[in-house]
C-alpha distance (Angstrom), angle and dihedral (degrees) to the residues before:
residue distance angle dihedral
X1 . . .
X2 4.24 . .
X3 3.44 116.8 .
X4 3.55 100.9 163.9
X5 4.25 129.9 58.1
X6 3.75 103.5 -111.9
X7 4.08 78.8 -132.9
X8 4.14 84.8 85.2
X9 3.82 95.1 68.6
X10 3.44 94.2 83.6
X11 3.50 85.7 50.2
X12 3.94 94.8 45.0
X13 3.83 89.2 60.2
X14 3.62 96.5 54.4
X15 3.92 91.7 48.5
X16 3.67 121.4 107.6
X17 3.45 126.4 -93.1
X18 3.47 97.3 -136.2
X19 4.22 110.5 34.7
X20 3.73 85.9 178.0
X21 3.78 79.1 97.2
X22 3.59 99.3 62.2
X23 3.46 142.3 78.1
X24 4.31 118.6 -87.8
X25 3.96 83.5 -96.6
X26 3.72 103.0 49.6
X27 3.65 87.3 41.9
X28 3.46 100.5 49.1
X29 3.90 85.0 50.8
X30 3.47 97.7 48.8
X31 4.10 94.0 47.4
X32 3.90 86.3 53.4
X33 4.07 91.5 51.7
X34 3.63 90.9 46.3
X35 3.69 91.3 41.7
X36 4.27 86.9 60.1
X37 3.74 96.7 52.7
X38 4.47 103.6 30.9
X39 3.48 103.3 12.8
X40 3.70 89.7 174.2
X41 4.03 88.2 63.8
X42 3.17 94.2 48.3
X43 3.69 95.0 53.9
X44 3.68 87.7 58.2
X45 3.70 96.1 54.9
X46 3.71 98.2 36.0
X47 4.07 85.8 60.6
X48 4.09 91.6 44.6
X49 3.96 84.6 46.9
X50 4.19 85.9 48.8
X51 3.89 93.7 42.6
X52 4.28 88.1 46.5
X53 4.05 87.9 55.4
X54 3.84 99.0 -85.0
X55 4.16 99.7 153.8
X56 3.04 123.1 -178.7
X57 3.74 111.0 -5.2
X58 3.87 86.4 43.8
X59 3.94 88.6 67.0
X60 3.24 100.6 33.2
X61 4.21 91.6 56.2
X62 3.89 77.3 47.3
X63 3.62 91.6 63.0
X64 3.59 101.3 49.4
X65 4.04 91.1 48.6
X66 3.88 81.2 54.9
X67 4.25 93.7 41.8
X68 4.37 78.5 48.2
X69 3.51 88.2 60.1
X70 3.83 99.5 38.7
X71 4.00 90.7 -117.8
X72 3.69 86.7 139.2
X73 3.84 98.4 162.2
X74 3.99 84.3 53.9
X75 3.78 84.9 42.7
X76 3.89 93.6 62.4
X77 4.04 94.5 44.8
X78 3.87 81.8 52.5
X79 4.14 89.6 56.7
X80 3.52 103.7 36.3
X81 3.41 87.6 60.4
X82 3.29 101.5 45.2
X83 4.04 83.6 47.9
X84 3.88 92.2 55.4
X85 4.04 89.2 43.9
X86 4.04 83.7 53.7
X87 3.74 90.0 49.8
X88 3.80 91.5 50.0
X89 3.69 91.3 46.0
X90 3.79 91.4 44.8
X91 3.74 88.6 -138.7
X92 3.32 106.6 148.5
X93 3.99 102.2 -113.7
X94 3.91 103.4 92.1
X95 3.65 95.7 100.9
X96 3.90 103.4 49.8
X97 4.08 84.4 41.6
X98 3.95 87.2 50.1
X99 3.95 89.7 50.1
X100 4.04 83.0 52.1
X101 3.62 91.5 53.3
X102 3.67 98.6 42.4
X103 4.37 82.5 57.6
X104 3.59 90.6 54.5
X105 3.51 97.0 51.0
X106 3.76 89.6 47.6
X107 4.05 91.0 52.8
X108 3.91 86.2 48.7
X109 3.90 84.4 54.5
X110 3.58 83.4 -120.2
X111 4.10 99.0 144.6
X112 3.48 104.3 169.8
X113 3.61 107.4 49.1
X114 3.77 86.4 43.7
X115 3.41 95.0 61.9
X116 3.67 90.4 47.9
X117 3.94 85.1 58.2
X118 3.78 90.4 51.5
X119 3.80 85.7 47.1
X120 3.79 96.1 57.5
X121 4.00 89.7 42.5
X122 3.93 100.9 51.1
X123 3.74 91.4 40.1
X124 3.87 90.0 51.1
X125 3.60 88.9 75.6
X126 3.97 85.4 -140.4
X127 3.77 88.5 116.6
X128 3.69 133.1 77.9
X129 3.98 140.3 144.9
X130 3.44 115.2 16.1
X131 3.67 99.6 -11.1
X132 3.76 82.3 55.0
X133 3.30 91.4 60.7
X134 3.79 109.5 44.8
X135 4.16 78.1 53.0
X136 3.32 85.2 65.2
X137 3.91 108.5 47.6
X138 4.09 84.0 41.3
X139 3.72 85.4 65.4
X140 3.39 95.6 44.0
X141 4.17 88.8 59.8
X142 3.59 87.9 52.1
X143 3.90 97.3 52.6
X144 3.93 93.0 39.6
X145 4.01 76.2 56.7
X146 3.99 94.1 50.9
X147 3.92 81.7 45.0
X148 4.06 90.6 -114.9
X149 3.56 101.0 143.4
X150 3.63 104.4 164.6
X151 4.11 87.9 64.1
X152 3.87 90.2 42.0
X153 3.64 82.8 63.6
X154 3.33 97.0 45.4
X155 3.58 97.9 49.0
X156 3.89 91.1 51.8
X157 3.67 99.4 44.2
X158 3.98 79.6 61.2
X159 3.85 93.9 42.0
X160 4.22 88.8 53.6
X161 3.86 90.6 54.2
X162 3.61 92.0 49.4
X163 4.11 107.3 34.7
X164 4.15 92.7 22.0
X165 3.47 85.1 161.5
X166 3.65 103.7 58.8
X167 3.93 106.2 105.3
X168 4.07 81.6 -159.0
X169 3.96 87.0 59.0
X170 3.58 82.7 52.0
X171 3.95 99.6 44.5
X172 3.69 98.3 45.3
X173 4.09 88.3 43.8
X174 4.28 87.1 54.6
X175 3.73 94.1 47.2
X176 4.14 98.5 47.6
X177 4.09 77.4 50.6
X178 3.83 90.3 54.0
X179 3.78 90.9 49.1
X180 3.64 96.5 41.2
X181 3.90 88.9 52.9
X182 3.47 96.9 -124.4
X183 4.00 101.7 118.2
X184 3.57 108.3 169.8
X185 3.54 89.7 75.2
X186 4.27 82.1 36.9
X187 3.66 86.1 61.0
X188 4.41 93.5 39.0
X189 3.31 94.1 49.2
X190 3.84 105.7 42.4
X191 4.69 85.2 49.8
X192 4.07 76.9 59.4
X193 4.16 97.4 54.6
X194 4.00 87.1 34.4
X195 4.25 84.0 58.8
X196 3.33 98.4 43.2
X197 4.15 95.9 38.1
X198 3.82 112.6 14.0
X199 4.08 91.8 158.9
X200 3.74 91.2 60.1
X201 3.79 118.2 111.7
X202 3.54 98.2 -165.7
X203 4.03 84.1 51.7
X204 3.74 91.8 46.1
X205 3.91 91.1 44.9
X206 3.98 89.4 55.6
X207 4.06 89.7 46.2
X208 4.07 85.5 56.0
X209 3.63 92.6 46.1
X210 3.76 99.3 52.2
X211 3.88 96.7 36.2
X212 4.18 86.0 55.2
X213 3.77 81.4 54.5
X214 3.48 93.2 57.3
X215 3.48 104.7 47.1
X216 3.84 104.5 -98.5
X217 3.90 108.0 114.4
X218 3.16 97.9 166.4
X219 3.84 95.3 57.8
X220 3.73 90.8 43.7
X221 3.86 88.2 53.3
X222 3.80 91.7 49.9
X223 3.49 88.1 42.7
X224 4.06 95.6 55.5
X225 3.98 91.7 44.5
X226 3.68 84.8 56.7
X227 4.13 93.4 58.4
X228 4.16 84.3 42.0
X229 4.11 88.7 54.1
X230 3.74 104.2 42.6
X231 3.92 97.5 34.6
X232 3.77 111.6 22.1
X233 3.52 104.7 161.6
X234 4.06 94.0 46.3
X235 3.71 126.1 113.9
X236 3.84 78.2 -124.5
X237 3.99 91.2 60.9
X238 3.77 92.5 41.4
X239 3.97 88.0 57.8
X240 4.12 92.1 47.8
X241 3.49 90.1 51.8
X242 4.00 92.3 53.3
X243 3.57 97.4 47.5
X244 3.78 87.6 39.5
X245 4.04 80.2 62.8
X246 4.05 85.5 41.3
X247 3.98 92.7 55.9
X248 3.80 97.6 39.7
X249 3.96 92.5 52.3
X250 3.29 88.1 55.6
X251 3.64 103.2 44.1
X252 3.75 113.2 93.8
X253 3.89 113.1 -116.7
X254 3.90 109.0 -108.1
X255 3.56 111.2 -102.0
X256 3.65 109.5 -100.3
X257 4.16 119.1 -109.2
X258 3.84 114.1 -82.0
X259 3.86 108.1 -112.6
């Protein structure tokens, strides 16, 4: 995962080594460059910068060091408290740094108290727009994890009015149709993520599995070599080309030509 332009190197090397001199800002900024290029380092100083009275922007520069490193459970500690510090503080950044949390939890596999953290940021009513409605299909994930469908859907009829653009609004929508068994709205849906992202493997994946579904094989099989061309080292690709295997074992040989 990249959460910093590689365009702040530059500026990483000309950082100073020790931001403790700086104001909240510049230090904040510095901990984030460092935390792109060492994020070990920068886990030590965002913790001396929390332990010296750093708030807020102390944790939070903790928590990307930790996302850097893929310590996602540590990650989520990192925003949640940053998230009740903003609360304290009344600053105005709880509910983006709950959506962070909630993220975390989600890459720990941790479904429960990530939807909790999308709980506290949508009900905030910090969000709106577009950030709204990310908030919203990120909660949807989490319930489709607790195996709560009827909020999943919910939460992503919401996130379509909001983000109608997002061909992941779109894709995640299609496949909670698939699984509810409702696929007309499978089949609506996925056309929608196929306009707005037809290079996609995990789109084209989706397309193969609901067109299987609905009796067109041959659409699902174009569909899956589709994910396997424009992706071919996803996880996306790797699934077409197993159910690819699936389909054609159990696709009757055609019958060879009479003599």
């Amino acid at each position: 995962m990249t959460l910093f332009p590689l365009i702040l190197a530059a500026a990483l090397a000309a950082a100073p080594a020790e931001p403790a001199q700086l104001g909240d800002e510049a230090k904040y900024d510095a901990c984030v460059m460092l935390a792109a290029g060492d994020p070990e380092k920068a886990v030590e100083q965002a913790n001396a910068w929390r332990i010296a009275g750093g708030g807020v922007p102390a944790r939070q520069c903790l928590a990307l060091a930790y996302v850097q490193q893929q310590r996602w459970s540590s990650a989520a500690v990192a925003f949640e408290q940053a998230a009740r510090d903003s609360e304290m503080a009344q600053d105005g950044r709880s509910p983006r740094l709950w959506v962070q949390a909630g993220n975390a939890r989600l890459a720990a596999k941790e479904a429960q108290p990530a939807r909790n953290a999308f709980d506290k940021a949508l009900a905030s009513g910090g969000l709106d727009g577009e950030m709204k409605g990310e908030a919203h299909l990120d909660r949807a994930r989490a319930c489709v994890a607790l195996g709560d469908m009827a909020a999943a859907r919910g939460d992503l009829d919401a996130a379509l009015k909001l983000v109608p653009d997002d061909p992941l609004g779109w894709l995640l929508s299609a496949t909670l149709a698939r699984k509810m068994n409702d696929l007309p709205r499978a089949q609506k849906d996925i056309a929608e993520a196929v306009k707005r992202s037809p290079d996609d493997a995990s789109v084209a994946l989706e397309a193969g599995n609901i067109a299987v579904l609905t009796g067109a094989p041959d659409a699902a099989r174009a569909a899956w070599q589709g994910a396997i061309a424009s992706q071919p080292n996803s996880d996306a690709a790797k699934a077409a080309a197993e159910a690819l295997k699936a389909l054609d074992a159990d696709t009757p040989a055609a019958a060879p030509p009479k003599p």
